[in-house]
C-alpha positions as CSV (number, residue, x, y, z in Angstrom):
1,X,25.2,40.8,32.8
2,X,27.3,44.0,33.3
3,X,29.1,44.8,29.5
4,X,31.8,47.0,31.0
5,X,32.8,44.1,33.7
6,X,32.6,41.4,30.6
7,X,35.2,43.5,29.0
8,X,37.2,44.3,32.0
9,X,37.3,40.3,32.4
10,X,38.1,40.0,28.8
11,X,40.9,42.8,28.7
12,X,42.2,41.1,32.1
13,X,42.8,37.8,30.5
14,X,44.3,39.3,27.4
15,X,46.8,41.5,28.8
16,X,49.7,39.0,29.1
17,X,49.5,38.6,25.4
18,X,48.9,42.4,24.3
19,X,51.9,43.2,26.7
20,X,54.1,40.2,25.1
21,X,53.3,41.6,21.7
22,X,53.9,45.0,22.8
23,X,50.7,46.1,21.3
24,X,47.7,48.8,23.1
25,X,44.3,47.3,23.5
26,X,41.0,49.5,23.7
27,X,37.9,48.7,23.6
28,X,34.9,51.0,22.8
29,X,31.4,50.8,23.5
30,X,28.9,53.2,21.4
31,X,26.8,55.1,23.8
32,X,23.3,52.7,22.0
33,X,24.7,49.8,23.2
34,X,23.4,49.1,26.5
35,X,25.7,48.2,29.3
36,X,23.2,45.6,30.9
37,X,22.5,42.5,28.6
38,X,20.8,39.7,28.8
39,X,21.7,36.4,27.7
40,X,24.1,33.4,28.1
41,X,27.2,35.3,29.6
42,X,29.4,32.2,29.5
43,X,28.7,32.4,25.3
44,X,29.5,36.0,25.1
45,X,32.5,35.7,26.6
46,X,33.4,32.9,24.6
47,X,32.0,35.1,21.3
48,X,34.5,38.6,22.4
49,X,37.4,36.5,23.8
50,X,37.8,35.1,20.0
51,X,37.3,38.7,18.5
52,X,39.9,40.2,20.9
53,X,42.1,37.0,20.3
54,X,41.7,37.1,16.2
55,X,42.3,40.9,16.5
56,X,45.5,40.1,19.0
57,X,46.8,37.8,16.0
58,X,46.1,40.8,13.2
59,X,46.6,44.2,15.0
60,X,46.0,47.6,13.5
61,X,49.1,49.8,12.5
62,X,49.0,53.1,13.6
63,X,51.3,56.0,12.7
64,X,55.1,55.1,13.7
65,X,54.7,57.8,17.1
66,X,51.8,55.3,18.7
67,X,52.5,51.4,19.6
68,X,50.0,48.8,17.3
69,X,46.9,48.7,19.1
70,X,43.7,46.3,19.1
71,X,40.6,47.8,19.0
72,X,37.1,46.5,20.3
73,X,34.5,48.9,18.8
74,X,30.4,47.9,20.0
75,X,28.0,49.2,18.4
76,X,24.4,49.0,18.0
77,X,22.5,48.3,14.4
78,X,18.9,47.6,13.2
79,X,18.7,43.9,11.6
80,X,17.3,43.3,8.5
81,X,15.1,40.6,7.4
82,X,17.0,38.0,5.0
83,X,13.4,38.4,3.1
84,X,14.0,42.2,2.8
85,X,16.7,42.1,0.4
């Protein structure tokens, strides 16, 4: 699955809400992340929809010049071993 057409589908279905709340919405991928995935893309969708809903709900205030925004940041990170710490 594509990541950047996920989250065009994501921001799509969000908009009505971000515009009714008057708020910005960005999302950023870290250059890591790879933009082809594999996996269940019914279950991501589901998995981003609730972060981009929850951050809806709880948006970030910026300086008074730039409108509240929500912000999907992606990033990669090496996992570590319950065992390891």
């Amino acid at each position: 699955m594509s990541l950047p057409q996920l989250l065009q589908c994501i921001a799509e279905e969000a908009e009505p809400l971000v515009k009714k709340k008057n708020l910005m919405f960005t999302a950023l991928v870290d250059p890591d992340v790879p933009m082809v995935l594999f996996g269940d893309p019914r279950r991501l969708s589901q998995v981003l929809t609730n972060f981009v809903s929850n951050a809806i709900k709880v948006p970030i205030n910026p300086p008074p010049s730039r409108p509240p925004c929500v912000m999907c940041r992606f990033v990669t990170s090496k996992f570590t071993s319950l065992s390891s710490l």
